[in-house]
BAZA-656633 format. One record per residue (C-alpha): residue number from 1; residue in one letter; x, y, z. Coordinates in steps of 0.02 Angstrom, whole numbers. Each point is the difference from the previous one (the first is absolute). Example, Ala and Ser with C-alpha at 12.3 -4.5 7.8 and 13.67 -1.06 7.14 Angstrom:
(r 1, "A", (615, -225, 390))
(r 2, "S", (69, 172, -33))
This chain:
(r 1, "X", (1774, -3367, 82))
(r 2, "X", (46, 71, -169))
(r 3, "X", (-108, 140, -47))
(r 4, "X", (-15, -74, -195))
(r 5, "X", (-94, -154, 62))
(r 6, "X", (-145, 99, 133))
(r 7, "X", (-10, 125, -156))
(r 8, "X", (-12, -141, -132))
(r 9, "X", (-122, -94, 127))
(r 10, "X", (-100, 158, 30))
(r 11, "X", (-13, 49, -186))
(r 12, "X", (-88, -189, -42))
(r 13, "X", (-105, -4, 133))
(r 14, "X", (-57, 157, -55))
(r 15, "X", (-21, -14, -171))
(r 16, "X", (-85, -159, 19))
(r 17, "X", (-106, 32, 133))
(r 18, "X", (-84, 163, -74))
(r 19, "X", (23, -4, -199))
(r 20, "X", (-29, -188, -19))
(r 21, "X", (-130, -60, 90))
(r 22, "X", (-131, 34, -134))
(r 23, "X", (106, -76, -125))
(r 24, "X", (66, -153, 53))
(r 25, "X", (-48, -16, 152))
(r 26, "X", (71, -151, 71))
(r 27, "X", (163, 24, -59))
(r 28, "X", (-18, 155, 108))
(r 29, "X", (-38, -60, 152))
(r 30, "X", (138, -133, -21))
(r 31, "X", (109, 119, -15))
(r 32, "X", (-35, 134, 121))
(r 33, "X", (-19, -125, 134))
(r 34, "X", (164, -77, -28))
(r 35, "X", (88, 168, 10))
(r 36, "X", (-80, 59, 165))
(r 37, "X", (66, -196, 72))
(r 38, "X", (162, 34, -49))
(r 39, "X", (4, 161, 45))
(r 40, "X", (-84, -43, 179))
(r 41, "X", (167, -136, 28))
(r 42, "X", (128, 144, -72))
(r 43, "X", (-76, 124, 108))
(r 44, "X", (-56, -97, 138))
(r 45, "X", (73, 125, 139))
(r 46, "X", (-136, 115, -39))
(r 47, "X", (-150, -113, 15))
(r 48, "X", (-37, 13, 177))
(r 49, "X", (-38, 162, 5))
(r 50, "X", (-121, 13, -149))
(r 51, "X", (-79, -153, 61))
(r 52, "X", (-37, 111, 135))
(r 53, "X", (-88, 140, -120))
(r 54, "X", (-177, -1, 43))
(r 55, "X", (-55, -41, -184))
(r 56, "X", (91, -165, 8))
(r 57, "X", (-61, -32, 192))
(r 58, "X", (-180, -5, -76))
(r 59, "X", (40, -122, -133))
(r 60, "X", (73, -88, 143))
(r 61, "X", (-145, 2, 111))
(r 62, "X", (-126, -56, -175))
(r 63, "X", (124, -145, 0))
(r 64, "X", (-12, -47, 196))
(r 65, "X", (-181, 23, -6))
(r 66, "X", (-34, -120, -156))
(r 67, "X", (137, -116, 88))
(r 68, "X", (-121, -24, 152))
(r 69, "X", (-145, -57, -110))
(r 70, "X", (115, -140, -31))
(r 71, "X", (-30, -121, 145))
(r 72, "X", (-170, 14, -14))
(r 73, "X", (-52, -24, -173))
(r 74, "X", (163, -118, -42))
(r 75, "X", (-54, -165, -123))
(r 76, "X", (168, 21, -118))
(r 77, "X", (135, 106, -79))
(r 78, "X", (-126, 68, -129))
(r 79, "X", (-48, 112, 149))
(r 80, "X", (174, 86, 24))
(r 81, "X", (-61, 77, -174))
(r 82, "X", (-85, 150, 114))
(r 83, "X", (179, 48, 46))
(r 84, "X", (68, -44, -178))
(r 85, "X", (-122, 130, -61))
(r 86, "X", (93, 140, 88))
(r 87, "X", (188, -88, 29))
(r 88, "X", (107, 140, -141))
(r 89, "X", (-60, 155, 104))
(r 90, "X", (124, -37, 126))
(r 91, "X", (127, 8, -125))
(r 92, "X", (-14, 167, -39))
(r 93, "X", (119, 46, 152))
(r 94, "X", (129, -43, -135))
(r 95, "X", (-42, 137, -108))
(r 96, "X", (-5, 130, 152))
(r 97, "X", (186, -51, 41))
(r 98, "X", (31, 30, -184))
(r 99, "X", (-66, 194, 11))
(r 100, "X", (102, 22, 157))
(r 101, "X", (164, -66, -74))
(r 102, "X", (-40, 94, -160))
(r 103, "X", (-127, 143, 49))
(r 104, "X", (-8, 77, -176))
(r 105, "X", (-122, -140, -37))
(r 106, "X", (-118, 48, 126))
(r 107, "X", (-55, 146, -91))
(r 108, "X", (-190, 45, -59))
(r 109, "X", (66, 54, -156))
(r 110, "X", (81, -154, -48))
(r 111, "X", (-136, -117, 57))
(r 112, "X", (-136, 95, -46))
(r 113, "X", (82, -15, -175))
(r 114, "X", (19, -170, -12))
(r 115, "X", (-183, -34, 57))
(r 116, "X", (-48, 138, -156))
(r 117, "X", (90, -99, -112))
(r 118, "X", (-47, -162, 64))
(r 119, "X", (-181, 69, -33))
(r 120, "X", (35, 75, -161))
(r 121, "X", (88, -179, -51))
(r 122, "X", (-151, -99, 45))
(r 123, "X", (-118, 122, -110))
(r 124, "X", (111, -44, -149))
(r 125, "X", (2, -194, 39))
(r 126, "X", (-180, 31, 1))
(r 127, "X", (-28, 92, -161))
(r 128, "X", (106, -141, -66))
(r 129, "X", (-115, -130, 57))
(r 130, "X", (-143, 77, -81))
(r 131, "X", (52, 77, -167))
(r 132, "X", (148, -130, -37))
(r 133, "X", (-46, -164, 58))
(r 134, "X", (-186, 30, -6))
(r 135, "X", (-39, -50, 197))
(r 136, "X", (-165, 44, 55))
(r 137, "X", (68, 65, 178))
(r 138, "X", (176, 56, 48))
(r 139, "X", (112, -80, 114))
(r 140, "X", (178, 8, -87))
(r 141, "X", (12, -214, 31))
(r 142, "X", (-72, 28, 151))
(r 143, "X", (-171, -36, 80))
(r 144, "X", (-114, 178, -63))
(r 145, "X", (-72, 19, 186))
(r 146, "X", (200, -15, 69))
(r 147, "X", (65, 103, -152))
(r 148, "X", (-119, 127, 68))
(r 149, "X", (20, -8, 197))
(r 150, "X", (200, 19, -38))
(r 151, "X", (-46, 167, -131))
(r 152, "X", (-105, 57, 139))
(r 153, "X", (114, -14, 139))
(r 154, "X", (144, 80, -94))
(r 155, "X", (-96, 141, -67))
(r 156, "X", (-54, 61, 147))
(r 157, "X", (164, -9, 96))
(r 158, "X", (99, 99, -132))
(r 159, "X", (-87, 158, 55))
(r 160, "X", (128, 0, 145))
(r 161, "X", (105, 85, -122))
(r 162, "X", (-85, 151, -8))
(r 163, "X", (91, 42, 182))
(r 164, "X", (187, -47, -51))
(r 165, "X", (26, 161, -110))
(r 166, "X", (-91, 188, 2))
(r 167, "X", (18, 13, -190))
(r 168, "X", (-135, 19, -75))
(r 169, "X", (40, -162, -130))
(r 170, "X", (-60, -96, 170))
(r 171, "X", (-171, 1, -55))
(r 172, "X", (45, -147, -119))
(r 173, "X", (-10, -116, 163))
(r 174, "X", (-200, 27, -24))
(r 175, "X", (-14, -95, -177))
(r 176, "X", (47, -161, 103))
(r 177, "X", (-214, -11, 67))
(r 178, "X", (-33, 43, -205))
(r 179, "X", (116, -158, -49))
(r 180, "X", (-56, -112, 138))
(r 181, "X", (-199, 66, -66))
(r 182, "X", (54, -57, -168))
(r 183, "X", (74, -169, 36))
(r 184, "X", (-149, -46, 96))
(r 185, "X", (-125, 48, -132))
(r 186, "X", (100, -107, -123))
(r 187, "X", (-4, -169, 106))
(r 188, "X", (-181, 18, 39))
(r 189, "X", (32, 0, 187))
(r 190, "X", (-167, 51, 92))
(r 191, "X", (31, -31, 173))
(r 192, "X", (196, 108, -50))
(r 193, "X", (-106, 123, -64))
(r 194, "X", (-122, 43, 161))
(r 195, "X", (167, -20, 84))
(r 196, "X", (83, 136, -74))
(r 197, "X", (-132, 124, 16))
(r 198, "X", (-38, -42, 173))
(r 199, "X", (195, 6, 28))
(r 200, "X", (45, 164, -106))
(r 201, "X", (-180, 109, 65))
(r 202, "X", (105, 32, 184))
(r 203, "X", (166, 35, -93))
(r 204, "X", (-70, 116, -99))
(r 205, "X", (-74, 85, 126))
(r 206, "X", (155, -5, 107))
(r 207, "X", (108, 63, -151))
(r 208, "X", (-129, 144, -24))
(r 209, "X", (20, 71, 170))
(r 210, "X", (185, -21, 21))
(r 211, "X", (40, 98, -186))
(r 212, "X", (-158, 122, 8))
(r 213, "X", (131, 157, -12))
(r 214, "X", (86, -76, -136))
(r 215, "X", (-141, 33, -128))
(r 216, "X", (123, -97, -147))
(r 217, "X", (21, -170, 88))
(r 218, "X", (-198, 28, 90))
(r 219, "X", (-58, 30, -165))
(r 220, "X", (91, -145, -72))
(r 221, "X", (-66, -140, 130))
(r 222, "X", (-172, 81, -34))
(r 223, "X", (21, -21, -182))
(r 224, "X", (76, -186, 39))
(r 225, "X", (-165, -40, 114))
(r 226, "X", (-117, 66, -153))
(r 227, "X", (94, -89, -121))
(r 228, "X", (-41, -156, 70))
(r 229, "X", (-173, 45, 54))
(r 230, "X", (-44, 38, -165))
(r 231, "X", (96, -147, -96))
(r 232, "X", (-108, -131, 111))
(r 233, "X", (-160, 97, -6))
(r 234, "X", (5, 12, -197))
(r 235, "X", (12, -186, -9))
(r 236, "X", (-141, -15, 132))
(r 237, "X", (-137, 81, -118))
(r 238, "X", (67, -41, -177))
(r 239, "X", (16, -156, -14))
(r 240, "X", (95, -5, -170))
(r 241, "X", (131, 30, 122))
(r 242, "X", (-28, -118, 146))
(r 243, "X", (114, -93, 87))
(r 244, "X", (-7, -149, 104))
(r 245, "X", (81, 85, 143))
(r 246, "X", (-141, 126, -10))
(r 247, "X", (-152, -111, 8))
(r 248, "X", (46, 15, 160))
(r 249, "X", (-80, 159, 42))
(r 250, "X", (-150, -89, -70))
(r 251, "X", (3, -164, 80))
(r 252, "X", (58, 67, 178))
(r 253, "X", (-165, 53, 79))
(r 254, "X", (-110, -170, -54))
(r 255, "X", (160, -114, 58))
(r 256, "X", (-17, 82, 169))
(r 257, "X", (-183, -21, 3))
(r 258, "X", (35, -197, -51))
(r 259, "X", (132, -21, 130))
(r 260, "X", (-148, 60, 122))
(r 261, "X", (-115, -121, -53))
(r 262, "X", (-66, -135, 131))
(r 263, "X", (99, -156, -92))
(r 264, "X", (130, -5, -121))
(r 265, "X", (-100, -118, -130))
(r 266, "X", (-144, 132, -35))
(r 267, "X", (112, 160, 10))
(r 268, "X", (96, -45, -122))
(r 269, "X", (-143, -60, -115))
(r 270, "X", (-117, 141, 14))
(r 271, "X", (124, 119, -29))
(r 272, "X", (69, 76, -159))
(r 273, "X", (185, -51, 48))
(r 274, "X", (108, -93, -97))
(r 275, "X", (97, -144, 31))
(r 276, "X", (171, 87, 72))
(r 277, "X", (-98, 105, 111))
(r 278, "X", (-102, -157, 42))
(r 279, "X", (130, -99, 62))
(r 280, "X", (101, 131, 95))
(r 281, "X", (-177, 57, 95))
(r 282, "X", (19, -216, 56))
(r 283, "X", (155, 15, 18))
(r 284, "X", (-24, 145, 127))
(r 285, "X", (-165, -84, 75))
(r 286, "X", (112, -154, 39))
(r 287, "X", (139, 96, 99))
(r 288, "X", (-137, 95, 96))
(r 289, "X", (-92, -154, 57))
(r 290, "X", (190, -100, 44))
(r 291, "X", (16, 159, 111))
(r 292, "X", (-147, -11, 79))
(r 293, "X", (9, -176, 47))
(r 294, "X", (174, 2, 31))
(r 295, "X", (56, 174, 71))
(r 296, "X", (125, 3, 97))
(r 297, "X", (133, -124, -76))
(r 298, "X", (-72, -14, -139))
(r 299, "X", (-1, -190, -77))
(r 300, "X", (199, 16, -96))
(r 301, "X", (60, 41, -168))
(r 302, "X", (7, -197, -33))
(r 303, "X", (-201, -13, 35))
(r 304, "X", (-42, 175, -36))
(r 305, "X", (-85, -42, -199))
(r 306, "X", (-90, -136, 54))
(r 307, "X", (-84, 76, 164))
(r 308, "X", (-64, 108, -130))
(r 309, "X", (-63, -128, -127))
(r 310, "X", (-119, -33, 101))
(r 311, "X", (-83, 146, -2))
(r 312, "X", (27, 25, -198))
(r 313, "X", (-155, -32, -108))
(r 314, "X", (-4, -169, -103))
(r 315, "X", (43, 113, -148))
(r 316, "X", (171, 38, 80))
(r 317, "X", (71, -145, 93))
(r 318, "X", (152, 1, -104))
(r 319, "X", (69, 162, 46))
(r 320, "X", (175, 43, 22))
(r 321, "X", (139, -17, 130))
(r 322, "X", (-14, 170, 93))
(r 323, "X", (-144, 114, 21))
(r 324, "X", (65, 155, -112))
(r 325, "X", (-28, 121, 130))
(r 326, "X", (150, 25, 135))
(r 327, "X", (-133, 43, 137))
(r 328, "X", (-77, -147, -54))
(r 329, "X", (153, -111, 0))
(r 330, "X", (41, 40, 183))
(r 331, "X", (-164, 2, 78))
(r 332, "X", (-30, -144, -61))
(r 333, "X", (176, -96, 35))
(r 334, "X", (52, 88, 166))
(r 335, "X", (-143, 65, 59))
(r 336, "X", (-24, 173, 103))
(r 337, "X", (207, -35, 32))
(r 338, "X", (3, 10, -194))
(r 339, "X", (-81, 167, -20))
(r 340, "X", (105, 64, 141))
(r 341, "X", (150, -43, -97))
(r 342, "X", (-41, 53, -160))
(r 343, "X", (-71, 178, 67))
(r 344, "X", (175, 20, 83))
(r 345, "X", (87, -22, -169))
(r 346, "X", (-122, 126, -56))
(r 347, "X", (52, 133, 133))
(r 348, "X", (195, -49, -17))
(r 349, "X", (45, 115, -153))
(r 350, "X", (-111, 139, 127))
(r 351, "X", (135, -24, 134))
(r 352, "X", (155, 82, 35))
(r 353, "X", (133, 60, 132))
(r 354, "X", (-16, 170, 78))
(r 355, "X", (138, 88, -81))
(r 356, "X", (38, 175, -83))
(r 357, "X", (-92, -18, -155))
(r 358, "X", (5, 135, -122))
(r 359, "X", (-177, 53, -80))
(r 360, "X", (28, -83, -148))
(r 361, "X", (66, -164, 60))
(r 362, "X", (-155, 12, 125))
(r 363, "X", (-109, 7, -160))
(r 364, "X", (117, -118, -94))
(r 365, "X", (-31, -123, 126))
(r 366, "X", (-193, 23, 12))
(r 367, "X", (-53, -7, -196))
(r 368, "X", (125, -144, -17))
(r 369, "X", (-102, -88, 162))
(r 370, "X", (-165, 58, -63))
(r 371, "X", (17, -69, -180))
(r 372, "X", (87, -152, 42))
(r 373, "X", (-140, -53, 138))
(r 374, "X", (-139, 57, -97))
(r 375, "X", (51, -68, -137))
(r 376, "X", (24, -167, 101))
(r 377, "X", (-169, -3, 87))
(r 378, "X", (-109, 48, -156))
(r 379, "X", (86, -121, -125))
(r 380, "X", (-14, -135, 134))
(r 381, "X", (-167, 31, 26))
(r 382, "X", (-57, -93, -172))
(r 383, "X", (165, -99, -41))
(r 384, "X", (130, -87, 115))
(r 385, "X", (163, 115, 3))
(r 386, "X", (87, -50, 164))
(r 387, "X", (55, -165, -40))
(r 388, "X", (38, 9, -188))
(r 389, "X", (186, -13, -12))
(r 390, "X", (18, 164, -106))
(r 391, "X", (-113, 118, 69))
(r 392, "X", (58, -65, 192))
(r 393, "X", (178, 48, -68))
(r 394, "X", (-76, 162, -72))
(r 395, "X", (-48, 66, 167))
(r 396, "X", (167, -90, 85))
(r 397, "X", (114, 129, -131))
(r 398, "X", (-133, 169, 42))
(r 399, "X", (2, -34, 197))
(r 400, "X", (176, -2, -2))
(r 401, "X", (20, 149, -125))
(r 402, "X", (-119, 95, 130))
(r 403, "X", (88, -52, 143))
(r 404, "X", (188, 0, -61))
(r 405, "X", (-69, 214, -67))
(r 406, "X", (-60, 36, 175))
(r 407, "X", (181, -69, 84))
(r 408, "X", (99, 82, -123))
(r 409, "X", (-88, 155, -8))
(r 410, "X", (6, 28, 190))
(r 411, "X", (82, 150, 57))
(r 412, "X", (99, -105, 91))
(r 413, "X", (66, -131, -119))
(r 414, "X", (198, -23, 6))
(r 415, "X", (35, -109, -184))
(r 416, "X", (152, -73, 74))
(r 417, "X", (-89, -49, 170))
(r 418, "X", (-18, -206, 24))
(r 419, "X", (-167, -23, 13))
């Protein structure tokens, strides 16, 4: 196969799957997704064995798992959505056989890059939104709360750079948290916001102890951390500067005191919540009581909304098509089967071939897992992210950017060897 077309192939998926998603991102996943297909027929030889990679055996075992749930909970093809939700991860074997047929892609530097800029390119979109066409909340033509799960998600991931170089210019890596902070705060994103601090608390901590002889780039992430710390806390207690995003510090404690009220109706009446929070604490009530009824098989993607209708108060019969909370989702539509499978997804970016691993691929390969399952989890926790076609195809392009680094990075790899 001509190395033009795996280098042209690898350069769009790429470029669309880490600068764009923020900024168009449909158009992004269209396009990423297309070039791992064709690249998965061109390079087809090589499948087998990174089918075999333990990442992609996990996705394979979510898939099997949600696949038995189907027999039992079957009433139409609305419930094959449970597998819809996670059908482009598999994909991502295309972009591994890309890095192996062209293994200067599969470098930290690079990636890490395009994730910065992708960040950096979604804080402009948003700063355009706000001062140009006047928007209330950010979301570059986007929904705000997926604008800001996409910022997040990038942000994070471009600190692999930081281990791709030892000059001391690698520091820059650590403005992509700052930018994915900033594009959150401008599309009013609560439930992004508690995700990113829950998410970026253990990375920060983990960054601190791997660079605490390099006083420049320790003192830098330190100085990142209080940055952020500081930007969210001033908003907290002035309010000529609050934020949407950070009445969420505010609202947090008395929406976890409603969601542990005896019934949904007075909960959400007696306390001072308002009507967002309201109807994602129903929301949440709903897929907890479907799971309880219904645990092991849960009652099907097809049935899964109106199983929890039932247990919605009057207020909020009319309530959307999904549950906005991926734990939520497949609890409620697959049952104990469904959380199996979506905690293996979870653990697949974790997973990895015993090999000889340098130290920095070693670390390379746990801050990319780290932020891109944290990240995952907490953003999933308030909003459905699994299962929206951009942010599925997000984390398709980052599993296979982690997973295509660890192969090439091996000791061991041979460029010209036909995987």
């Amino acid at each position: 196969m001509s190395n033009v077309v795996t280098l042209l192939l690898a350069a769009a998926a790429l470029v669309a799957g880490l600068v764009f998603p923020p900024l168009s991102s449909y158009t992004a996943v269209y396009v990423v997704m297309g070039a791992m297909l064709i690249a998965a027929v061109l390079l087809r030889a090589r499948l087998r064995d990174i089918a075999r990679h333990p990442a992609y055996l996990a996705v394979a075992a979510a898939i099997v798992l949600l696949s038995l749930t189907l027999p039992f909970v079957w009433q139409g093809p609305d419930d094959l959505l449970v597998l819809g939700a996670i059908a482009p991860l598999p994909l991502g074997i295309g972009l591994v056989a890309l890095f192996e047929a062209e293994p200067r892609f599969a470098s930290p530097v690079l990636i890490g890059g395009l994730s910065l800029i992708g960040a950096f390119g979604a804080v402009l979109a948003g700063l355009n939104d706000i001062f140009v066409f006047g928007l209330d909340r950010a979301g570059s033509g986007n929904n705000p709360i997926h604008y800001a799960d996409l910022s997040v998600a990038l942000g994070l991931f471009a600190m692999i750079g930081v281990f791709g170089s030892k000059s001391r210019w690698r520091m820059i890596f650590l403005l992509g948290p700052l930018f994915a902070l900033l594009a959150v705060l401008l599309s009013g994103s609560r439930g992004a916001l508690l995700a990113y601090f829950a998410t970026m608390a253990p990375l920060t901590g983990l960054l601190v102890v791997w660079f605490r002889r390099e006083w420049l780039l320790g003192l830098s992430i330190l100085a990142a951390g209080l940055v952020s710390v500081l930007l969210v806390t001033s908003m907290v207690f002035m309010p000529s500067l609050s934020n949407r995003a950070v009445d969420a510090f505010r609202d947090f404690g008395t929406a976890v005191f409603a969601f542990a009220e005896n019934t949904g109706e007075s909960a959400a009446l007696s306390a001072e919540i308002d009507g967002s929070t309201d109807e994602r604490l129903t929301l949440l009530r709903g897929a907890v009581a479907v799971f309880v009824e219904h645990p092991v098989f849960g009652v099907g993607a097809g049935q899964m909304i109106s199983a929890a209708r039932e247990h919605f108060p009057e207020r909020h019969k009319q309530l959307g098509n999904h549950l906005h909370s991926d734990i939520g989702n497949f609890a409620a539509s697959a049952g104990l089967f469904g959380l199996a499978g979506y905690f293996a997804l979870l653990l697949a970016p974790f997973l990895r071939p015993s090999g000889n691993y340098g130290t920095d691929t070693r670390r390379v390969l746990l801050l990319g897992a780290m932020a891109l399952s944290g990240s995952y989890f907490t953003l999933g926790l308030t909003n459905a992210v699994l299962g929206v076609l951009p942010q599925t195809g997000l984390h398709a392009t980052l599993l296979a950017c982690l997973v295509g680094i660890g192969r090439v990075w091996r000791a061991d790899f041979t460029p010209t060897e036909p995987r």
